[in-house]
C-alpha positions as CSV (number, residue, x, y, z in Angstrom):
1,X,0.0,0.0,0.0
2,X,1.2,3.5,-0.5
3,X,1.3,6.2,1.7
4,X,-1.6,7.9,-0.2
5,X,-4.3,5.4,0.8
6,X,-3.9,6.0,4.9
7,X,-6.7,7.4,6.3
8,X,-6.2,10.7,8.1
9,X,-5.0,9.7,12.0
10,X,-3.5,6.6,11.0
11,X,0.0,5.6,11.3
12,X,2.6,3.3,9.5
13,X,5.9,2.2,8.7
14,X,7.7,3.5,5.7
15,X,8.9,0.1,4.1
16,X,10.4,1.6,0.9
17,X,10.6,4.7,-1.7
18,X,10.7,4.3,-5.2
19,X,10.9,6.3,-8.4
20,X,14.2,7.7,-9.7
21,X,17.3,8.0,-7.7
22,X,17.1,11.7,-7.3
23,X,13.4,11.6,-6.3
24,X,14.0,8.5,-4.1
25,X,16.8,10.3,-2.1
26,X,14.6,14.0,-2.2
27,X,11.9,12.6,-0.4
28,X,14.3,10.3,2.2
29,X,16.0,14.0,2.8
30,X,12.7,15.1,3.9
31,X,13.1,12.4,6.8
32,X,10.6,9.4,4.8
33,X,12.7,6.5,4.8
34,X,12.7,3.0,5.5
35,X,11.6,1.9,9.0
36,X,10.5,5.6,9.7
37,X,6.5,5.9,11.3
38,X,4.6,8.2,9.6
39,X,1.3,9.9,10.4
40,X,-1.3,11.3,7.7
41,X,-2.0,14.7,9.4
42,X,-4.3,15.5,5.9
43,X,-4.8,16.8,2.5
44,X,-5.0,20.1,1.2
45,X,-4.8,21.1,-2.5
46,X,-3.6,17.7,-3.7
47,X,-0.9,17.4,-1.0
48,X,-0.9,15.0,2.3
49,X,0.2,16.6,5.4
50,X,2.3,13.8,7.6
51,X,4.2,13.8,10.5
52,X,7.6,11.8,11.3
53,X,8.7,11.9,14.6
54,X,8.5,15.7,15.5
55,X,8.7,16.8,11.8
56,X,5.5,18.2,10.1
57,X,6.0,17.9,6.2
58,X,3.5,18.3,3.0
59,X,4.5,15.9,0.3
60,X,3.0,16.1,-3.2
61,X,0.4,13.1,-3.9
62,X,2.5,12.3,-7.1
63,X,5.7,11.8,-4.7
64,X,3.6,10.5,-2.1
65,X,2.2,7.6,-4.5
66,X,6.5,6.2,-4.3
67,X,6.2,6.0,-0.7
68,X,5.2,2.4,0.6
69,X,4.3,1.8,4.1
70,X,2.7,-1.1,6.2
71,X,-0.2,0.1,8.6
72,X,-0.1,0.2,12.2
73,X,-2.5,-0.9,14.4
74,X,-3.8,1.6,16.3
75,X,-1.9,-0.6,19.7
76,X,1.0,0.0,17.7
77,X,0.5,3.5,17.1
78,X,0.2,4.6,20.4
79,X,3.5,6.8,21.6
């Protein structure tokens, strides 16, 4: 699944970025990478608002669609 299809509140692990090297490494710079937990925050004008750890980010849907993840349960999620 990609990080595009989490509901709003729900958290997962990043298990892998795709696309071209340069987009790939752009959007692990941002703090998305493997083994990271990621929280959909929202959308707004075609982007998804996430947090990892303490960082807030907006990420394009189009980049977003790279990002894979595996859900948390909502046990899991709990910090």
């Amino acid at each position: 699944m990609t990080i595009t299809e989490l509901a709003v509140g729900q958290c997962a692990t990043v298990s892998g970025v795709g696309g071209d090297i340069r987009t790939a490494i752009r959007i692990m710079e941002l703090g998305v990478i493997p083994g990271s937990v990621v929280e959909m925050r929202g959308r707004s004008f075609g982007n998804l608002r996430l947090a990892v750890g303490s960082t807030r980010l907006a990420l394009a849907a189009e980049l977003a669609r790279r990002v894979t993840v595996a859900p948390m349960s909502p046990a899991e999620a709990v910090r």
